[in-house]
C-alpha positions as CSV (number, residue, x, y, z in Angstrom):
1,X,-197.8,-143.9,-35.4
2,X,-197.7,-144.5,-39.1
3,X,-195.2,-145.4,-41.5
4,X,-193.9,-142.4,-42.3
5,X,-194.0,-140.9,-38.3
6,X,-191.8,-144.4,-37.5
7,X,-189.0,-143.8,-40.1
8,X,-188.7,-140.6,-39.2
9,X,-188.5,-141.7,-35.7
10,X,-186.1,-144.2,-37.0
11,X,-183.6,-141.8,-38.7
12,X,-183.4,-139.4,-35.9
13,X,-182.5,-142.2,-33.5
14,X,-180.1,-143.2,-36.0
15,X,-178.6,-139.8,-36.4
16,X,-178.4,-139.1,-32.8
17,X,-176.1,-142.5,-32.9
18,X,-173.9,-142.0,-35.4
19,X,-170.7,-141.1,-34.0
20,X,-171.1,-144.3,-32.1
21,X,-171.9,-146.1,-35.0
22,X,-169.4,-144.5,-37.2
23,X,-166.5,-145.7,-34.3
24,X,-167.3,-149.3,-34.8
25,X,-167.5,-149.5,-38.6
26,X,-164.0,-147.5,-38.6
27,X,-163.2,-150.5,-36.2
28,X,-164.5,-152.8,-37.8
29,X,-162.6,-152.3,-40.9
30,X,-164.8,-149.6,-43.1
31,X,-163.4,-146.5,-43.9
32,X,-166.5,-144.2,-43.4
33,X,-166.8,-140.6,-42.1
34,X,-169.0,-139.0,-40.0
35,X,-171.3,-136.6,-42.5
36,X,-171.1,-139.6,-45.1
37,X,-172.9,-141.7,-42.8
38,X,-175.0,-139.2,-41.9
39,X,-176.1,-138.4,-45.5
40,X,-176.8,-141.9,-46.1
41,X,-178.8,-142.4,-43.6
42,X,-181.0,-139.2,-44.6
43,X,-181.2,-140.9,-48.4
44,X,-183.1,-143.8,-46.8
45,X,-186.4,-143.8,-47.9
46,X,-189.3,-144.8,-45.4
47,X,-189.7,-148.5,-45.8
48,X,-185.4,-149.2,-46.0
49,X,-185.2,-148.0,-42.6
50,X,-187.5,-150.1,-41.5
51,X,-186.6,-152.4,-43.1
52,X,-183.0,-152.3,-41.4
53,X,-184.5,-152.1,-37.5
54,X,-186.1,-155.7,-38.6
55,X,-183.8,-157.1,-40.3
56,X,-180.9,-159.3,-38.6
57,X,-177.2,-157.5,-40.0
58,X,-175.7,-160.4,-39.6
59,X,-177.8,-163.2,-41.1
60,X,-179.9,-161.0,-43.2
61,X,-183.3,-163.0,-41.6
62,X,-186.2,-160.6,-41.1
63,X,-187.2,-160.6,-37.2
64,X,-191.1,-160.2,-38.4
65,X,-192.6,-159.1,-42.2
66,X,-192.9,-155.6,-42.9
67,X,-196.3,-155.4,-42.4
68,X,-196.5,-156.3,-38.5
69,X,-193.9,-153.7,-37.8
70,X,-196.1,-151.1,-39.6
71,X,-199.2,-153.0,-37.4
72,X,-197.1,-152.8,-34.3
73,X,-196.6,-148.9,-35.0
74,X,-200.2,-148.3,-35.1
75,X,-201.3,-149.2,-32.0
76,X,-198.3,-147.6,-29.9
77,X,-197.6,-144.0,-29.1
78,X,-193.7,-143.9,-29.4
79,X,-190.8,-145.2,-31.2
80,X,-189.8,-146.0,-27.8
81,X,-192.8,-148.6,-27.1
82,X,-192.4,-149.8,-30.7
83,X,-188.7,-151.3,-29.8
84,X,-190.4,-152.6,-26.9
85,X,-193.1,-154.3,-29.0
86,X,-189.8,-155.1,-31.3
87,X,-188.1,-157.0,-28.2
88,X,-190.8,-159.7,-28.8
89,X,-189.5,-160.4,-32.5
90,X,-186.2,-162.9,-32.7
91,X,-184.8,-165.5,-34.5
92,X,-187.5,-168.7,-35.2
């Protein structure tokens, strides 16, 4: 899988969790709506969401360098397997 097959990957399964995710930021105190979410995630370009499934939200520390995720897409089939191969990569 290359870079550009992972984002998009990446995007659908964040589109196919929005309303989820939309529910906890309105809980969470942002006022955000459904198709503005949506349309921001479909501005992302290819290495931001990436850059977003390795990147800790709450501390801002990257799980691994951009370049390893992009390694670890190559050599698996899915986007599945990739957050597998993802569930390796934590906090030093």
């Amino acid at each position: 899988m290359n870079e550009r097959v992972l984002a998009q990957a990446l995007k659908r399964r964040q589109l196919q969790k929005s309303e989820e995710l939309v529910e906890f930021l309105n809980q969470s105190g942002d006022d955000v709506t459904l198709s503005d979410f949506r349309r921001r995630v479909e501005l992302l370009d290819d290495k931001d969401i990436i850059m977003s499934y390795i990147t800790c939200s709450s501390c801002g520390e990257m799980f691994c360098t951009y370049e390893d995720a992009l390694l670890a897409a190559e050599s698996i089939g899915s986007v599945e397997d990739w957050f597998d191969n993802m569930e390796n990569h934590h906090h030093r």
